[in-house]
Backbone as CSV, one residue per row, in Angstrom:
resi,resn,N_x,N_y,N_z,CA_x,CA_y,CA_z,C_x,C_y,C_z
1,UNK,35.308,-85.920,125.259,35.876,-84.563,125.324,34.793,-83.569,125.729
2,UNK,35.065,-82.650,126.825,33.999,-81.594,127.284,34.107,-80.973,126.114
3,UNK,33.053,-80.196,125.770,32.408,-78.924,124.706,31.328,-78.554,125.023
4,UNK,32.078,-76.590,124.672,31.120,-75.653,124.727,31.126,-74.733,123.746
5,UNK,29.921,-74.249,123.141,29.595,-73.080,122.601,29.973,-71.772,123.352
6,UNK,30.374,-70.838,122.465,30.604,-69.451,122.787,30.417,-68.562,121.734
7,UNK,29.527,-67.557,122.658,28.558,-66.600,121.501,28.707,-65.259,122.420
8,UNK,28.723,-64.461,120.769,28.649,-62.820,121.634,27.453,-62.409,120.653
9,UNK,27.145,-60.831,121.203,26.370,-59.978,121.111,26.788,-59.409,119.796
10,UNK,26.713,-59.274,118.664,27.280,-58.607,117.438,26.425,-57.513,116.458
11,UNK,26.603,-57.000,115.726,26.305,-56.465,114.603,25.470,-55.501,115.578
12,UNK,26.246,-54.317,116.561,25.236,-53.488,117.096,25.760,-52.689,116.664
13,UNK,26.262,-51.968,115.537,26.626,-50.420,115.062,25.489,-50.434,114.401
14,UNK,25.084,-48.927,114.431,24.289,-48.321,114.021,24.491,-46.650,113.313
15,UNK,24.287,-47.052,111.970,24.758,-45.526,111.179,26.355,-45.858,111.734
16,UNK,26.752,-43.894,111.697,27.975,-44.142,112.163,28.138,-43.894,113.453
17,UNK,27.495,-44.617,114.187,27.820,-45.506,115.714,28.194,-46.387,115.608
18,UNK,29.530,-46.845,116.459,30.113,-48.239,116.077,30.144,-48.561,117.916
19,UNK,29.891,-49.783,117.909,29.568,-50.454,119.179,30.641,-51.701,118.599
20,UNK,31.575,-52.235,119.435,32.539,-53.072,119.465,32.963,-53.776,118.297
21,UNK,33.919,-54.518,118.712,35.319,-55.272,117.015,34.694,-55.968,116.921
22,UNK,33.645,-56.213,115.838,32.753,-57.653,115.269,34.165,-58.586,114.671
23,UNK,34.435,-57.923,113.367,35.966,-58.276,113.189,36.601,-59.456,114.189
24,UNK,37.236,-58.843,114.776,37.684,-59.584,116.088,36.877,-61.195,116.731
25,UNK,36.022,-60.056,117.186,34.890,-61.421,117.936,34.690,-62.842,116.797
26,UNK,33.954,-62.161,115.657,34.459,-63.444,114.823,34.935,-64.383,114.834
27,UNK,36.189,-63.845,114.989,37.350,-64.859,114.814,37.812,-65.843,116.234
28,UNK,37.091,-65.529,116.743,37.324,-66.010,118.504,35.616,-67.044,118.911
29,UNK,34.582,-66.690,118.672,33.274,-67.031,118.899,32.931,-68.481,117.971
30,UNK,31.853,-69.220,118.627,31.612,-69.991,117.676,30.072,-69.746,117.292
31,UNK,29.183,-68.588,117.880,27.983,-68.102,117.331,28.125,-67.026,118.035
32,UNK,27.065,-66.476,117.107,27.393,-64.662,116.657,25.873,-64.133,117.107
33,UNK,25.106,-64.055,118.176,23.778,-63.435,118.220,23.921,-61.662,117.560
34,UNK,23.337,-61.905,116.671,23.307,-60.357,115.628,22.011,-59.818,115.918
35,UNK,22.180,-58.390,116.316,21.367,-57.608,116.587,20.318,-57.917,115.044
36,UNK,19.007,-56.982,115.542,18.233,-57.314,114.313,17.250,-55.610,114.152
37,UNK,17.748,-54.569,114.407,17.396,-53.185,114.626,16.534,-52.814,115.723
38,UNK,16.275,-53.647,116.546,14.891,-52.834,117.437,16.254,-52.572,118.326
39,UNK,17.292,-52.729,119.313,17.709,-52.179,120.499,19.229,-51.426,119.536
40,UNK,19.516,-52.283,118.319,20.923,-51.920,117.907,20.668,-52.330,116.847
41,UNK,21.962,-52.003,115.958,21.930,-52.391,114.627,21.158,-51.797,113.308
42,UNK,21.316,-52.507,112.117,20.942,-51.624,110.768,20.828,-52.540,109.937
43,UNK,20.173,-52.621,108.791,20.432,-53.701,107.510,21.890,-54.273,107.205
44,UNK,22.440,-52.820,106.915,23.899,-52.990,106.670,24.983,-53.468,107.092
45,UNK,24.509,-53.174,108.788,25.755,-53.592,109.655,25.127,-55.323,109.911
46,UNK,23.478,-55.332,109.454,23.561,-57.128,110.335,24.292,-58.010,108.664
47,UNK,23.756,-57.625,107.451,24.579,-58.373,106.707,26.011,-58.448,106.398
48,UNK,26.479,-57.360,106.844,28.000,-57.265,106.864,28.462,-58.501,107.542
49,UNK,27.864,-58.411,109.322,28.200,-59.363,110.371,27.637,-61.005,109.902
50,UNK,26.609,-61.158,109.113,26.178,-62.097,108.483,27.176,-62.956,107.605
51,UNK,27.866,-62.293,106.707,28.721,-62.563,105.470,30.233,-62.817,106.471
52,UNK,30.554,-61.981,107.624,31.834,-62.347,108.433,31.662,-63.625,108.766
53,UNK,30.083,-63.952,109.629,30.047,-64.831,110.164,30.010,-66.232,109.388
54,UNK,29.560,-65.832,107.905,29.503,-67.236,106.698,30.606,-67.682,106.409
55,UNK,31.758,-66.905,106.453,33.001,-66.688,105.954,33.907,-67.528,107.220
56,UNK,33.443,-67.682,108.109,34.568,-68.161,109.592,33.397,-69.780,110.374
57,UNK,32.806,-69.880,109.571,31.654,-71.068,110.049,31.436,-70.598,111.066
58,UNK,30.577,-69.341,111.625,30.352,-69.226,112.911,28.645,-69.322,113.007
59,UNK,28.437,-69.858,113.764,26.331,-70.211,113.608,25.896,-68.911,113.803
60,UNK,24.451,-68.210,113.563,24.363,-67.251,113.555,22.979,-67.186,114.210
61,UNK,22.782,-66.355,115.243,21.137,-66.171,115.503,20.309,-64.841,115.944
62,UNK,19.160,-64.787,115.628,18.476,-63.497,116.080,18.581,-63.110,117.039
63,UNK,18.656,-61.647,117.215,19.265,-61.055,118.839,17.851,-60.173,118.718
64,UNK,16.794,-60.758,119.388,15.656,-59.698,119.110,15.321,-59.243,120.617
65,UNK,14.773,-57.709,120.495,14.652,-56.525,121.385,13.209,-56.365,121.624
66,UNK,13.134,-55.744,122.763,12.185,-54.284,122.577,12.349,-53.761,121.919
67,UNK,11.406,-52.669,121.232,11.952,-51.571,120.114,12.046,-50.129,121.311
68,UNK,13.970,-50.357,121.504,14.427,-49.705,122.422,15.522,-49.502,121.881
69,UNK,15.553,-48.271,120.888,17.107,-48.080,120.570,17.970,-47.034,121.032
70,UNK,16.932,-46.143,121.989,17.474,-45.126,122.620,18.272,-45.638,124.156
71,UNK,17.370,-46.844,124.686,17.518,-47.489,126.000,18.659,-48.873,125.693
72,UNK,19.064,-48.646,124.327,19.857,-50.374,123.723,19.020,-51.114,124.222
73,UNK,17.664,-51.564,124.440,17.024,-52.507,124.802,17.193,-53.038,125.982
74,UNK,17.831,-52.196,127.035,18.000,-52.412,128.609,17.015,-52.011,129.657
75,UNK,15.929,-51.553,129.313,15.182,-50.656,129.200,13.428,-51.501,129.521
76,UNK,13.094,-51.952,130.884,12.077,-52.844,130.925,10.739,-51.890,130.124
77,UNK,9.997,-53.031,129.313,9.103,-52.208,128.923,7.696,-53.462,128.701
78,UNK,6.476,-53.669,128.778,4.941,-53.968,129.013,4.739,-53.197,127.421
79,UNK,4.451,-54.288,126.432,4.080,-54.560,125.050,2.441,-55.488,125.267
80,UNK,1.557,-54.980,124.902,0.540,-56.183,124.361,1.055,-57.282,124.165
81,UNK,0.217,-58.565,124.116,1.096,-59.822,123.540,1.012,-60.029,122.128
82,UNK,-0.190,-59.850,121.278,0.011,-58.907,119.808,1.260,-58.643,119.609
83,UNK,1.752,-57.338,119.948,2.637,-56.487,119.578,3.461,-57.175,119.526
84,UNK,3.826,-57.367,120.936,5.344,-58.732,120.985,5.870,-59.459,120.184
85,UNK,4.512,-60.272,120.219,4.965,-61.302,119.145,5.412,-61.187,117.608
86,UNK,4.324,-59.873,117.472,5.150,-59.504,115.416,6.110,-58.724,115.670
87,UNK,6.361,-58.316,116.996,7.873,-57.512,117.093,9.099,-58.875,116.817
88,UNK,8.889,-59.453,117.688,9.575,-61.032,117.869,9.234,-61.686,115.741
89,UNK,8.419,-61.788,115.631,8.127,-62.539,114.410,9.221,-61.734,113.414
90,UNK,8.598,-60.003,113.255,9.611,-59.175,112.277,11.112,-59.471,112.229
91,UNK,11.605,-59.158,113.298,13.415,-59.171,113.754,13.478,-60.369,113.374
92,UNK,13.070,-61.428,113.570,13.736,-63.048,112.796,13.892,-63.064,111.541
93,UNK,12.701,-62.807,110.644,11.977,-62.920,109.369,13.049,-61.853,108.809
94,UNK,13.168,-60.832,109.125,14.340,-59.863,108.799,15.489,-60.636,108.758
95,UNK,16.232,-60.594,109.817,17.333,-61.543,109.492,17.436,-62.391,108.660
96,UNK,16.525,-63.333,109.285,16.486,-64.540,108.297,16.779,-64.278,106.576
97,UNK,15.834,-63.313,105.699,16.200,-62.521,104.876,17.608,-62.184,104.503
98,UNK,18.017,-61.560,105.532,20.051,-61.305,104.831,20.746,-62.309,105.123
99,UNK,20.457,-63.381,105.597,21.129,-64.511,106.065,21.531,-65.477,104.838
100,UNK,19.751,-65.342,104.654,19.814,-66.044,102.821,20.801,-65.461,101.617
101,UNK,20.458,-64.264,101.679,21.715,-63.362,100.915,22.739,-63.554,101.359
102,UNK,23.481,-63.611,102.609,25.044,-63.968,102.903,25.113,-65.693,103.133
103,UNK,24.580,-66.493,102.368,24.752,-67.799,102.254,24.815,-68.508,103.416
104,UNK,23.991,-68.194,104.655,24.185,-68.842,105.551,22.347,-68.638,106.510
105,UNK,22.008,-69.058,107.492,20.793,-69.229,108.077,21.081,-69.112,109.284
106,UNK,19.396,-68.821,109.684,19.210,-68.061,110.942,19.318,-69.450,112.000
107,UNK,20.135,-70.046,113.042,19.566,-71.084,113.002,19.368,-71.202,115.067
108,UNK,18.518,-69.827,115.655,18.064,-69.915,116.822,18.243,-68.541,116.807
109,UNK,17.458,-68.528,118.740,17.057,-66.954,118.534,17.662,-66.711,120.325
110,UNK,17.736,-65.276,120.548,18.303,-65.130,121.499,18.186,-63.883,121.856
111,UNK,17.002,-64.099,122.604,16.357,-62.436,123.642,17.647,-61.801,124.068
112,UNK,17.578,-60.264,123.572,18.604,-59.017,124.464,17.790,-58.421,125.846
113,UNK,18.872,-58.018,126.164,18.172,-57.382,127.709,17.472,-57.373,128.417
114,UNK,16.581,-56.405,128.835,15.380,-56.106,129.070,14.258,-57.528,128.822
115,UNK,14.433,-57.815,127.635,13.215,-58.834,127.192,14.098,-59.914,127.705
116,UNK,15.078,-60.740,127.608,16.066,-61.456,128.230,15.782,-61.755,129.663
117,UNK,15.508,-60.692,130.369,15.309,-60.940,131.578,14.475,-61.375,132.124
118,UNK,13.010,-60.607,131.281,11.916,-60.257,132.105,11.303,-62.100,131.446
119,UNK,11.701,-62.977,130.104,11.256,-64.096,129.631,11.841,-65.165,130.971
120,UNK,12.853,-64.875,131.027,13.600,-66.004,132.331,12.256,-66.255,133.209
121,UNK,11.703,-65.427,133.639,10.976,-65.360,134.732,9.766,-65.464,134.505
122,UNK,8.922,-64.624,133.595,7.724,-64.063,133.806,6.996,-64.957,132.416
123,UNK,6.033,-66.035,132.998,5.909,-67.019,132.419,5.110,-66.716,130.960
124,UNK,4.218,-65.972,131.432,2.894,-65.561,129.820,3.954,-64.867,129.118
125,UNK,4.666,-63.678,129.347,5.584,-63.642,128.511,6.554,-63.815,127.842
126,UNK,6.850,-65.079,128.066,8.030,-66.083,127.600,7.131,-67.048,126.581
127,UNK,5.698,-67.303,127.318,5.217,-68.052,125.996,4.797,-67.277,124.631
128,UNK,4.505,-65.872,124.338,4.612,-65.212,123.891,5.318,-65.118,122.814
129,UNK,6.805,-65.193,123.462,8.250,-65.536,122.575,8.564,-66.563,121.675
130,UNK,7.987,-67.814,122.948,8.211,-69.332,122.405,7.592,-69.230,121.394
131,UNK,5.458,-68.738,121.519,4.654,-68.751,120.379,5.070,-68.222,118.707
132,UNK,5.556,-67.050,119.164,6.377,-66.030,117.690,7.248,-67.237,117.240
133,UNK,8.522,-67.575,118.135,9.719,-68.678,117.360,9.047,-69.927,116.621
134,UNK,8.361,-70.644,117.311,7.211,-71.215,116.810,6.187,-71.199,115.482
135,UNK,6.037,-69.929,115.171,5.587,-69.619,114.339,6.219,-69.688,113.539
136,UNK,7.429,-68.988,113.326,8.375,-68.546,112.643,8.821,-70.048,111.838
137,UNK,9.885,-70.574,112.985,10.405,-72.201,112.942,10.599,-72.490,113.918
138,UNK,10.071,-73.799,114.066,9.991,-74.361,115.590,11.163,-75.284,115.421
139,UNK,12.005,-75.277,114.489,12.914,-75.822,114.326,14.592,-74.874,115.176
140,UNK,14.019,-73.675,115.461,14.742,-72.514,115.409,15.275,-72.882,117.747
141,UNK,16.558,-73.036,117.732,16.478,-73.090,119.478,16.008,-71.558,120.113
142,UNK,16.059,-72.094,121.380,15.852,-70.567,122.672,17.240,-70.295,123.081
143,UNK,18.294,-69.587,123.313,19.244,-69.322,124.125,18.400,-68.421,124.925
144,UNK,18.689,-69.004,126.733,18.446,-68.898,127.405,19.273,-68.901,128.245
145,UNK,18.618,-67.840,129.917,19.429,-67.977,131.124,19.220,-69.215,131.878
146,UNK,20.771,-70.227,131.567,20.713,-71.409,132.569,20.014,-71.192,133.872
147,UNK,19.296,-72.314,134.351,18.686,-72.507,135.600,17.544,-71.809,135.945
148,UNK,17.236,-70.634,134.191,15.656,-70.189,134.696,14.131,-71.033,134.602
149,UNK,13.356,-70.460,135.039,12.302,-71.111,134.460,11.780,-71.092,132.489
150,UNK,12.146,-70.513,132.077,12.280,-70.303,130.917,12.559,-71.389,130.247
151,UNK,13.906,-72.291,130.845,14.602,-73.637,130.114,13.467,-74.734,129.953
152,UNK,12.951,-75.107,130.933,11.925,-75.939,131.154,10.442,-75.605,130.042
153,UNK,10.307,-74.105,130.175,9.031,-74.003,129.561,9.392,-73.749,128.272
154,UNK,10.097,-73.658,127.528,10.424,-73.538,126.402,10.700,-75.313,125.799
155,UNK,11.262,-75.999,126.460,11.465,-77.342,126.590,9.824,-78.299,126.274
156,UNK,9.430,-77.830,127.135,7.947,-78.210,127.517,6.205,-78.036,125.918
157,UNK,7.161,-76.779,125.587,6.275,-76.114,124.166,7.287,-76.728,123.027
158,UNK,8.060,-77.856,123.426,8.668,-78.258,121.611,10.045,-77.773,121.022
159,UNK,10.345,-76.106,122.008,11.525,-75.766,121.324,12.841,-76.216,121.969
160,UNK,14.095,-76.355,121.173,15.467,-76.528,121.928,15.801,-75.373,122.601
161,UNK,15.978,-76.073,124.172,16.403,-74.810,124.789,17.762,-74.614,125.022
162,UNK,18.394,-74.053,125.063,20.238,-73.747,124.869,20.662,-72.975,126.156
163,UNK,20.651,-73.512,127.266,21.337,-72.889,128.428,22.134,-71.718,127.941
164,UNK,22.108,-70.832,128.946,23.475,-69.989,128.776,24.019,-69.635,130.014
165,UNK,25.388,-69.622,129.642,25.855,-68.681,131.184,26.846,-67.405,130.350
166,UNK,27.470,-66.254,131.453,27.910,-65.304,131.144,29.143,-65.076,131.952
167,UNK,30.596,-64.943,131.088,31.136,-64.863,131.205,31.915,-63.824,132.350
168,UNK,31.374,-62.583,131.886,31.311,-61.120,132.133,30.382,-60.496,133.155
169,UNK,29.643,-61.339,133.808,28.776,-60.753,134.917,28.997,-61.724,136.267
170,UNK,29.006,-60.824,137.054,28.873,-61.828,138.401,27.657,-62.249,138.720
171,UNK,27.166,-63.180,139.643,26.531,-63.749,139.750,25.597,-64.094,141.344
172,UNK,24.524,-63.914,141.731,24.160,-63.858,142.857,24.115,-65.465,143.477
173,UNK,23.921,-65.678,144.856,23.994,-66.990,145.536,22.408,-67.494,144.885
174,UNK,21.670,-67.262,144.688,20.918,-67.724,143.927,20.943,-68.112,142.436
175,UNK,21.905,-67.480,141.681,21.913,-68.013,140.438,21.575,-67.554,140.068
176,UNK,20.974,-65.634,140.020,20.597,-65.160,138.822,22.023,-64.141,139.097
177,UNK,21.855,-63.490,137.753,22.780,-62.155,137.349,22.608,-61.193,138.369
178,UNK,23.897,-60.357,138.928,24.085,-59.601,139.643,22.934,-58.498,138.892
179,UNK,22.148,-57.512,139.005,21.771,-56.739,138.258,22.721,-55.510,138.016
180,UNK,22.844,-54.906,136.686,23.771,-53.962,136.131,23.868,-52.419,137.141
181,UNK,22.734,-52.545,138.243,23.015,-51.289,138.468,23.494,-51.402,139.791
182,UNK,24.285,-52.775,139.811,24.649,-52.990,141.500,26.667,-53.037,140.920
183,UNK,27.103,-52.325,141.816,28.776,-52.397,142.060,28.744,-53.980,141.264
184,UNK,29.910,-54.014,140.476,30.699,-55.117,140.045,29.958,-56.327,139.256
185,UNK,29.051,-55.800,138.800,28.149,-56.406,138.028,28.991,-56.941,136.738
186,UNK,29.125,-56.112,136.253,29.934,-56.688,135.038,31.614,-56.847,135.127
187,UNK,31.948,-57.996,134.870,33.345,-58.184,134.818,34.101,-57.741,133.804
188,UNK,35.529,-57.444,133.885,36.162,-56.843,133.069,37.728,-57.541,133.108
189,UNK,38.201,-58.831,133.601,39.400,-58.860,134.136,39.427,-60.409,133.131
190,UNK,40.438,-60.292,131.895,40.454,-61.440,131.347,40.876,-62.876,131.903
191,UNK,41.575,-62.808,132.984,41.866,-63.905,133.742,41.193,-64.269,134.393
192,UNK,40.714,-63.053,135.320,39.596,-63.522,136.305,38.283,-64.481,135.245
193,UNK,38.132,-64.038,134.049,36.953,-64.553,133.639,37.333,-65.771,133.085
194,UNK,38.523,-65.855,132.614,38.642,-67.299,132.050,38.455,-68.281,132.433
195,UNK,39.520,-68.163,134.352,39.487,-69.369,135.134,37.825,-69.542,135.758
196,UNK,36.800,-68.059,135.543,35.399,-68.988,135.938,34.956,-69.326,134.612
197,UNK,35.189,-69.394,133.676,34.488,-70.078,132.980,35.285,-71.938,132.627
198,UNK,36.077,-72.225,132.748,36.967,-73.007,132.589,36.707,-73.904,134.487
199,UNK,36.129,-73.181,135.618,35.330,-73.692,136.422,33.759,-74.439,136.336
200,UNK,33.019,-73.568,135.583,32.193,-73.922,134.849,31.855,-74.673,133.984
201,UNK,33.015,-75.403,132.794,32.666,-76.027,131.966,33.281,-77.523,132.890
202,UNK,34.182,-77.320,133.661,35.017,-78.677,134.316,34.205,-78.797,135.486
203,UNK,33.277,-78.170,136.258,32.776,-78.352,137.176,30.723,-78.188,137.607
204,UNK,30.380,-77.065,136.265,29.409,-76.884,136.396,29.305,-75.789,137.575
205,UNK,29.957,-75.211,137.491,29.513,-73.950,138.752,30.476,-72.922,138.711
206,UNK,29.611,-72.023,139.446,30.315,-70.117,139.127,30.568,-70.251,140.644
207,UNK,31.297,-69.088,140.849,31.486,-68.533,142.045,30.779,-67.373,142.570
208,UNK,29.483,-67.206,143.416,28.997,-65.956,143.422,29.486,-64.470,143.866
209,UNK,29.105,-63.636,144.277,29.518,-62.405,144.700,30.200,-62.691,145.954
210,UNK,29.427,-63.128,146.288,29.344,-63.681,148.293,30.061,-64.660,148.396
211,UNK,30.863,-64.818,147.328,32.025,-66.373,147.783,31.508,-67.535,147.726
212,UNK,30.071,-67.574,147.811,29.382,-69.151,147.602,29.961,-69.656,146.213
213,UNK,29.258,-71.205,146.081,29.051,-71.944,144.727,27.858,-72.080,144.288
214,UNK,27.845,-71.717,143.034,26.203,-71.957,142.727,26.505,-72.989,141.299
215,UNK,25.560,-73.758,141.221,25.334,-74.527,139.859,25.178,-74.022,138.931
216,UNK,25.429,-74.028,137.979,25.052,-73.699,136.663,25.676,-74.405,135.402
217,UNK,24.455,-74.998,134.685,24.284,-76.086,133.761,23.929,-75.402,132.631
218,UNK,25.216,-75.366,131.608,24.754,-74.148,130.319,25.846,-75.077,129.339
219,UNK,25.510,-74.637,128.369,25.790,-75.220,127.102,26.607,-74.227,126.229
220,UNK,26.111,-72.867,126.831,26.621,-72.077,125.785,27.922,-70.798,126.949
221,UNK,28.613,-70.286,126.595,29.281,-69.246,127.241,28.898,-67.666,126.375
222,UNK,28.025,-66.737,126.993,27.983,-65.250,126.517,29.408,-64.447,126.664
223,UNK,29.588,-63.373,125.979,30.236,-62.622,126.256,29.995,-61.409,125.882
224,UNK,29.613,-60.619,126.425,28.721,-59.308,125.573,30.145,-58.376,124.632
225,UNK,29.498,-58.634,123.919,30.300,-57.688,122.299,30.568,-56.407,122.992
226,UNK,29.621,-55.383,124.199,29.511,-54.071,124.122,30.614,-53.391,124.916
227,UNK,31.141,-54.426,125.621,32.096,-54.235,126.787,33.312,-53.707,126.056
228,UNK,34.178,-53.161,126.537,35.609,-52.169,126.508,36.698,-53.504,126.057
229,UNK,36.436,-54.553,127.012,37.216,-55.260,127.104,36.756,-56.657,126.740
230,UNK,35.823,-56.930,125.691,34.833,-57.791,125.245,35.917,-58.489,124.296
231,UNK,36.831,-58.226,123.712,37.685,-59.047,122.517,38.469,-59.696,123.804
232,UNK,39.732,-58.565,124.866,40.192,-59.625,125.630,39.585,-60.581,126.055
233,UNK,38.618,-60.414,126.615,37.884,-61.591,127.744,37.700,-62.636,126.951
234,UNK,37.028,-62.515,125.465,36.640,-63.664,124.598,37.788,-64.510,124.582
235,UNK,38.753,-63.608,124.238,39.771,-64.339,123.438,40.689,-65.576,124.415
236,UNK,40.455,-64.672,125.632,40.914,-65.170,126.910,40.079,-66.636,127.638
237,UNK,39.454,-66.398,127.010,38.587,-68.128,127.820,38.556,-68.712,126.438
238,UNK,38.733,-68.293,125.126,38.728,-68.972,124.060,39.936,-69.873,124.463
239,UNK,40.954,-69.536,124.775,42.618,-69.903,125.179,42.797,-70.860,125.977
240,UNK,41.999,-70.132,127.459,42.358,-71.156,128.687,41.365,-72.295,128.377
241,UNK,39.862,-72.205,127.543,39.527,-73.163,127.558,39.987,-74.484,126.894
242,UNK,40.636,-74.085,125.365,41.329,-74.797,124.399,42.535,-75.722,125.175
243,UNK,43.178,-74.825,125.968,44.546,-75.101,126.330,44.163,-76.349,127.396
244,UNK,42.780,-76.393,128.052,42.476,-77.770,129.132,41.919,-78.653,128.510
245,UNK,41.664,-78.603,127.131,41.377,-79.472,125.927,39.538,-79.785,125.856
246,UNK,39.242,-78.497,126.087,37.846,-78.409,125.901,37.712,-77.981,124.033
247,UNK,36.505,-78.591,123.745,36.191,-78.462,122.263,34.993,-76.993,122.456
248,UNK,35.856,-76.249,121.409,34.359,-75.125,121.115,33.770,-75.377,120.115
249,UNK,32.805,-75.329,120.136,31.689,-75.853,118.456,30.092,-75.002,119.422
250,UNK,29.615,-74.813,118.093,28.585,-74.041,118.291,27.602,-75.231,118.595
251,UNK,26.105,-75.088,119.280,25.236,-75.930,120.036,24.880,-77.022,118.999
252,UNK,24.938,-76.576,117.386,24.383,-77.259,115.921,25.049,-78.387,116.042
253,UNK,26.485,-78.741,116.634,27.596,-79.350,116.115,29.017,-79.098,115.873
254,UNK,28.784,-77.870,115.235,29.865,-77.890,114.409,31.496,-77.199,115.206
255,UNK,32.604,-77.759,115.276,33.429,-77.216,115.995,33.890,-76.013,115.165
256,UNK,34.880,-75.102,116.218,35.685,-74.303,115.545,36.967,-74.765,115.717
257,UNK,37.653,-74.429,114.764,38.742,-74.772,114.535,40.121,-73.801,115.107
């Protein structure tokens, strides 16, 4: 039986800023990347999302930032490798912390934005990352952008690396992400996204901007929490994927039901 993981972006309200239906997503996702305060989020809102997520067996992992909460961590930014790394070390160790309190564990980590991007690529600072997780628990995976260099070098230093692909973004003939500030970057059309992801898990490949096929070998399906239309879309490849008799279970094992 094909199986895939599917994970969103969660626990980004902050004070009373509320950033998308955690609620919801929950109940649709089979891991929950929870903000950890540097781009989004609060104590309150990550154990809340912690205790949802203990409550629905959904795996749970660090969503760590730049400390960019004005930029949501979209926001490229040049940290010392020092800095980085106890930025990276703090946001886990934090979590990890309310995780224990909501009866459940941190169990992988998963760069937002900005840092997301710039690790795919830019090699000293990806080991950086690896080094902090490492530190932390090397027991702990990487969610990563399928087909970057990142998969390999994270692979290479000991840790599990966890492909990802994204539901919600188009995709260039090369295989990276359309960038956000180009027309049609982010998708919004629950059908349209289902049948590519349901291409993807039966075929291994997206469709790019340009009409090509590109490969992509991922394990996990994103869906960003922040989007308008982030519950349809989930819920919508949660469906079409179930309905072609694909299994969702988070990367650990464990299915959802």
């Amino acid at each position: 039986m094909m199986q895939i993981d599917l994970n969103s972006d969660l626990g980004e309200h902050y004070g009373s800023w509320r950033m998308g239906d955690d609620e919801s997503m929950l109940a649709t996702v089979t891991s929950a990347n929870i903000a950890c305060g540097f781009h989004a989020g609060d104590p309150k809102t990550a154990f809340a999302t912690l205790l949802g997520a203990q409550a629905r067996g959904v795996a749970v992992g660090a969503h760590v930032a730049y400390p960019d909460l004005a930029g949501f961590g979209r926001r490229p930014m040049v940290l010392p490798a020092d800095e980085l790394e106890a930025d990276v070390i703090y946001q886990i160790g934090a979590l990890q912390a309310l995780a224990l309190a909501a009866g459940t564990e941190v169990r992988y980590v998963k760069p937002h934005g900005a840092l997301y991007n710039s690790i795919a690529f830019n090699e000293a600072e990806a080991a950086v990352v690896i080094q902090a997780i490492k530190r932390v628990n090397p027991g702990l995976a990487l969610v990563c952008l399928a087909g970057s260099p990142l998969v390999e070098q994270a692979r290479a230093a000991g840790l599990r690396a966890v492909p990802e692909a994204f539901a919600d973004r188009a995709y260039e003939p090369t295989g990276a992400l359309v960038s956000r500030s180009e027309p049609g970057a982010v998708l919004h059309d629950p059908e349209l996204v289902s049948e590519r992801m349901l291409q993807l898990v039966e075929h291994g490949t997206v469709t790019a901007r340009d009409g090509s096929t590109v490969s992509v070998a991922a394990e996990s399906i994103c869906v960003h929490g922040d989007s308008p239309d982030a519950v349809r879309m989930a819920q919508a490849v949660r469906e079409r994927l179930l309905a072609a008799g694909v299994e969702l279970a988070n990367f650990s094992g464990a299915a959802r039901p």
